[in-house]
C-alpha positions, 0 to 999 in steps of 0.5 A: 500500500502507498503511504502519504504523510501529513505534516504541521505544526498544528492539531492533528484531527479532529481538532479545530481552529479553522476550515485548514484543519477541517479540509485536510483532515477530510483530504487524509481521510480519503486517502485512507478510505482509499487503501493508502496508509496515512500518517498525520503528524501534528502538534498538541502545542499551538505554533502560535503561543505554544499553549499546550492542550494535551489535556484537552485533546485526551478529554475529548478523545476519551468523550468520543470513545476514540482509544488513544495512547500516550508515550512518556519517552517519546512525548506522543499522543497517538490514536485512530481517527477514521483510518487516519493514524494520528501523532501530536507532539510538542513543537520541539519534538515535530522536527525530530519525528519528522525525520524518523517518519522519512527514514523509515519506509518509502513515502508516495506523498507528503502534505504540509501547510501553515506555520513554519511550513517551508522547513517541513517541506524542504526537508521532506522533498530530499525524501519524497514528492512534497504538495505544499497546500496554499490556503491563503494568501497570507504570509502564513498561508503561503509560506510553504513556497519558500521550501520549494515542494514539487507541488503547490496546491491552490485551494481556489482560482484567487489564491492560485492568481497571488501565487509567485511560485518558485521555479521546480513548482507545478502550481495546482487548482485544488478546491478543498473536499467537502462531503455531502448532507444526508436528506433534503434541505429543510425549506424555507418554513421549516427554518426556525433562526434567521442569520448565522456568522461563523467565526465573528472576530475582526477580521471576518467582519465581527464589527458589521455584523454586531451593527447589523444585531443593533439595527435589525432587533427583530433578527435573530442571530447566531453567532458560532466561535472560531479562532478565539473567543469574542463573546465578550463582543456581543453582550447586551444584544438580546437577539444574539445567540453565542455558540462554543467551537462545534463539531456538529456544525450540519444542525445549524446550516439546517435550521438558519435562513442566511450565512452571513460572510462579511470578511474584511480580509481576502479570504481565500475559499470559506468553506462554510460558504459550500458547507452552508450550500449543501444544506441548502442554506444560500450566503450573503458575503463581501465582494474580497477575495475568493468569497466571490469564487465560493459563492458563485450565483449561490447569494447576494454578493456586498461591495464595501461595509455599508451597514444599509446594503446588507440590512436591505438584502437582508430584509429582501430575502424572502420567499421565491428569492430565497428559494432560488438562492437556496436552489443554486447554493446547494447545487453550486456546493454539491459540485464540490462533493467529488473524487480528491484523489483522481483530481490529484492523478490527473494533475500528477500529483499522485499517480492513478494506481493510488486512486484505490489501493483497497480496491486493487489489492482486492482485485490481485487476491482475486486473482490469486 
C-alpha cells in the first residue's frame, strides 16, 4: 500500500481552529478510505503561543470513545481517527519525528501547510514528492513556497492568481473536499433562526455584523466561535445567540435562513460558504477575495461595509428569492462533493494506481 504523510505544526484531527484543519483532515481521510496508509503528524502545542492542550485533546478523545495512547519517552499522543493514524507532539519534538517518519519506509506523498511550513517541506522533498497546500494568501498561508515542494496546491482560482511560485513548482487548482448532507434541505418554513456568522472576530467582519444585531432587533442571530473567543463582543444584544467551537456544525446550516460572510480580509475559499450550500442554506458575503469564487450565483454578493446594503438584502430575502438562492447554493456546493484523489492523478500529483489501493489489492487476491 502507498503511504502519504501529513505534516504541521498544528492539531492533528479532529481538532479545530479553522476550515485548514477541517479540509485536510477530510483530504487524509480519503486517502485512507482509499487503501493508502496515512500518517498525520501534528502538534498538541499551538505554533502560535505554544499553549499546550494535551489535556484537552485526551478529554475529548476519551468523550468520543476514540482509544488513544500516550508515550512518556517519546512525548506522543497517538490514536485512530477514521483510518487516519494520528501523532501530536510538542513543537520541539515535530522536527525530530519528522525525520524518523522519512527514514523509515518509502513515502508516495507528503502534505504540509501553515506555520513554519517551508522547513517541513524542504526537508521532506530530499525524501519524497512534497504538495505544499496554499490556503491563503497570507504570509502564513503561503509560506510553504519558500521550501520549494514539487507541488503547490491552490485551494481556489484567487489564491492560485497571488501565487509567485518558485521555479521546480507545478502550481495546482485544488478546491478543498467537502462531503455531502444526508436528506433534503429543510425549506424555507421549516427554518426556525434567521442569520448565522461563523467565526465573528475582526477580521471576518465581527464589527458589521454586531451593527447589523443593533439595527435589525427583530433578527435573530447566531453567532458560532472560531479562532478565539469574542463573546465578550456581543453582550447586551438580546437577539444574539453565542455558540462554543462545534463539531456538529450540519444542525445549524439546517435550521438558519442566511450565512452571513462579511470578511474584511481576502479570504481565500470559506468553506462554510459550500458547507452552508449543501444544506441548502444560500450566503450573503463581501465582494474580497475568493468569497466571490465560493459563492458563485449561490447569494447576494456586498461591495464595501455599508451597514444599509446588507440590512436591505437582508430584509429582501424572502420567499421565491430565497428559494432560488437556496436552489443554486446547494447545487453550486454539491459540485464540490467529488473524487480528491483522481483530481490529484490527473494533475500528477499522485499517480492513478493510488486512486484505490483497497480496491486493487482486492482485485490481485482475486486473482490469486
Amino acid at each position: 500500500m502507498p503511504t502519504a504523510l501529513f505534516v504541521w505544526r498544528r492539531y492533528t484531527p479532529p481538532f479545530l481552529i479553522g476550515g485548514a484543519e477541517v479540509s485536510q483532515r477530510l483530504l487524509a481521510e480519503e486517502f485512507a478510505g482509499a487503501g493508502w496508509n496515512v500518517t498525520y503528524l501534528g502538534s498538541y502545542e499551538a505554533p502560535w503561543n505554544g499553549a499546550s492542550d494535551l489535556t484537552a485533546m485526551c478529554r475529548q478523545l476519551a468523550t468520543w470513545n476514540v482509544r488513544y495512547s500516550y508515550d512518556h519517552v517519546r512525548d506522543e499522543l497517538r490514536y485512530q481517527w477514521n483510518g487516519v493514524d494520528c501523532r501530536a507532539v510538542p513543537q520541539v519534538g515535530l522536527f525530530p519525528a519528522l525525520e524518523a517518519l522519512l527514514t523509515a519506509g518509502p513515502i508516495e506523498l507528503v502534505v504540509t501547510s501553515q506555520e513554519g511550513s517551508a522547513v517541513l517541506a524542504k526537508r521532506a522533498a530530499s525524501v519524497a514528492p512534497v504538495a505544499g497546500w496554499v490556503h491563503s494568501v497570507s504570509r502564513t498561508g503561503v509560506e510553504v513556497l519558500r521550501g520549494r515542494p514539487q507541488y503547490a496546491l491552490a485551494t481556489s482560482r484567487f489564491v492560485a492568481s497571488r501565487l509567485d511560485v518558485p521555479d521546480g513548482t507545478t502550481a495546482v487548482l485544488f478546491y478543498p473536499p467537502f462531503a455531502a448532507l444526508g436528506g433534503e434541505p429543510p425549506a424555507a418554513e421549516d427554518r426556525t433562526d434567521d442569520l448565522l456568522m461563523v467565526n465573528p472576530v475582526p477580521a471576518k467582519g465581527a464589527r458589521l455584523v454586531t451593527e447589523l444585531a443593533r439595527r435589525l432587533p427583530e433578527c435573530r442571530f447566531t453567532l458560532v466561535e472560531g479562532w478565539w473567543d469574542t463573546s465578550g463582543h456581543f453582550t447586551g444584544l438580546a437577539n444574539v445567540r453565542w455558540v462554543r467551537r462545534t463539531y456538529e456544525m450540519g444542525g445549524l446550516y439546517r435550521s438558519h435562513r442566511l450565512l452571513l460572510v462579511p470578511s474584511v480580509v481576502e479570504d481565500a475559499f470559506p468553506r462554510v460558504i459550500i458547507e452552508a450550500g449543501l444544506a441548502g442554506l444560500p450566503t450573503i458575503g463581501s465582494a474580497r477575495g475568493g468569497i466571490i469564487e465560493a459563492i458563485e450565483d449561490g447569494g447576494p454578493v456586498i461591495a464595501g461595509g455599508n451597514v444599509e446594503r446588507w440590512i436591505s438584502v437582508i430584509r429582501s430575502l424572502d420567499g421565491p428569492a430565497w428559494t432560488e438562492y437556496a436552489r443554486r447554493a446547494r447545487e453550486r456546493a454539491s459540485r464540490l462533493v467529488r473524487s480528491c484523489l483522481a483530481e490529484l492523478a490527473v494533475a500528477g500529483v499522485i499517480g492513478t494506481t493510488g486512486l484505490s489501493c483497497r480496491t486493487n489489492a482486492a482485485r490481485s487476491g482475486a486473482r490469486s
